[in-house]
N, C-alpha and C positions, 0 to 999 in steps of 0.2 A: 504494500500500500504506500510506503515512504517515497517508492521512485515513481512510480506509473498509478497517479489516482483516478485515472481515468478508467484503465484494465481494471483495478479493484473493482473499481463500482458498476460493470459489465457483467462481473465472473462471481457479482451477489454480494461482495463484502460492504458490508453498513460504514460508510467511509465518518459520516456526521460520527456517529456514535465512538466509534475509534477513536477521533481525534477529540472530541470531549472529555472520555474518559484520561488520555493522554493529558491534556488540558489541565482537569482537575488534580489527578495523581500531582504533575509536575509544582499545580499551585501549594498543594498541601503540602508538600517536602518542602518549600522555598517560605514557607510562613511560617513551620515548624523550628526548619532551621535556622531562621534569621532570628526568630523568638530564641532560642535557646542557644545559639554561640554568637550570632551579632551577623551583620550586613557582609565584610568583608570576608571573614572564610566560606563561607556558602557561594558566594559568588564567584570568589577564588576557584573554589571544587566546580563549579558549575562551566566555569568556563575554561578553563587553566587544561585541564586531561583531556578534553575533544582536540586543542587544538595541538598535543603529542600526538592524538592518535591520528590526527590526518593527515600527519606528513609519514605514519609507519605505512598504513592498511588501504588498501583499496573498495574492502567490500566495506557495507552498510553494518553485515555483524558481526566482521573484523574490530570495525570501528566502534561499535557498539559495547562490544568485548574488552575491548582491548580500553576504553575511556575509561571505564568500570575499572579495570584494575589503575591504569594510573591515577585515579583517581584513589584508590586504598592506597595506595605506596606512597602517595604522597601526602594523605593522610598520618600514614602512620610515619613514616617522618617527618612531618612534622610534628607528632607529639613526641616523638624520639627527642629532637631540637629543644622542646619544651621543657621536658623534663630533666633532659641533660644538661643543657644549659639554663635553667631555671629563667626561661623564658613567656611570656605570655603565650599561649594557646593560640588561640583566635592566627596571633604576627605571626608564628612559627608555624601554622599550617599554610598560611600562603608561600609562605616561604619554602615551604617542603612540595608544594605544589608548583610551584616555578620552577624549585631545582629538580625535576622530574619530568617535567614538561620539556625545560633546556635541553637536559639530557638526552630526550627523546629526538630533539631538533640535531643535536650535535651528532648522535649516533647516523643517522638520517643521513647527515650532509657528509661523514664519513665513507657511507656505503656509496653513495654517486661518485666520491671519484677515487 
């Protein structure tokens, strides 16, 4: 349905409904989490792991896959960061989420030449 919503909705698939439910899911993580660690890491995570994964993958559930985890790795370094260095939470996940993302970029520009 993400690439061709036209086929979807030919071949029967409820395209409104999909992307509602989509919709909503996304609104409730994004109100949950801003309530309970603040604006900046949520956004961070939100945006930070798509754009590693789309300079790694080509397909939709590569990409999909693959955001999801840098997304926990970056995560979890940055409460690694936190803890370690007795940092705020919140700074040290964006920051764990950059240096993951980079990496993702660096490795990337590695393998091209």
């Amino acid at each position: 349905m993400a690439h061709d919503r036209e086929f979807a909705r030919v071949v029967g698939v409820r395209v409104v409904a999909h992307d509602a439910a989509l919709y909503g899911v996304t609104a409730a993580l994004v109100v949950v989490g801003t309530l309970s660690q603040g604006p900046l890491p949520v956004f961070a995570l939100l945006v930070l792991p798509p754009l590693g994964a789309r300079v790694l993958v080509r397909s939709l559930a590569g990409f999909l896959a693959l955001a999801a985890v840098l997304g926990v790795v970056g995560a979890a370094a940055g409460a690694a960061l936190s803890f370690g260095l007795d940092l705020p939470l919140g700074a040290a996940a964006v920051v764990g989420a950059g240096l993951v993302t980079g990496a993702a970029v660096v490795w990337r520009r590695g393998q091209k030449s």
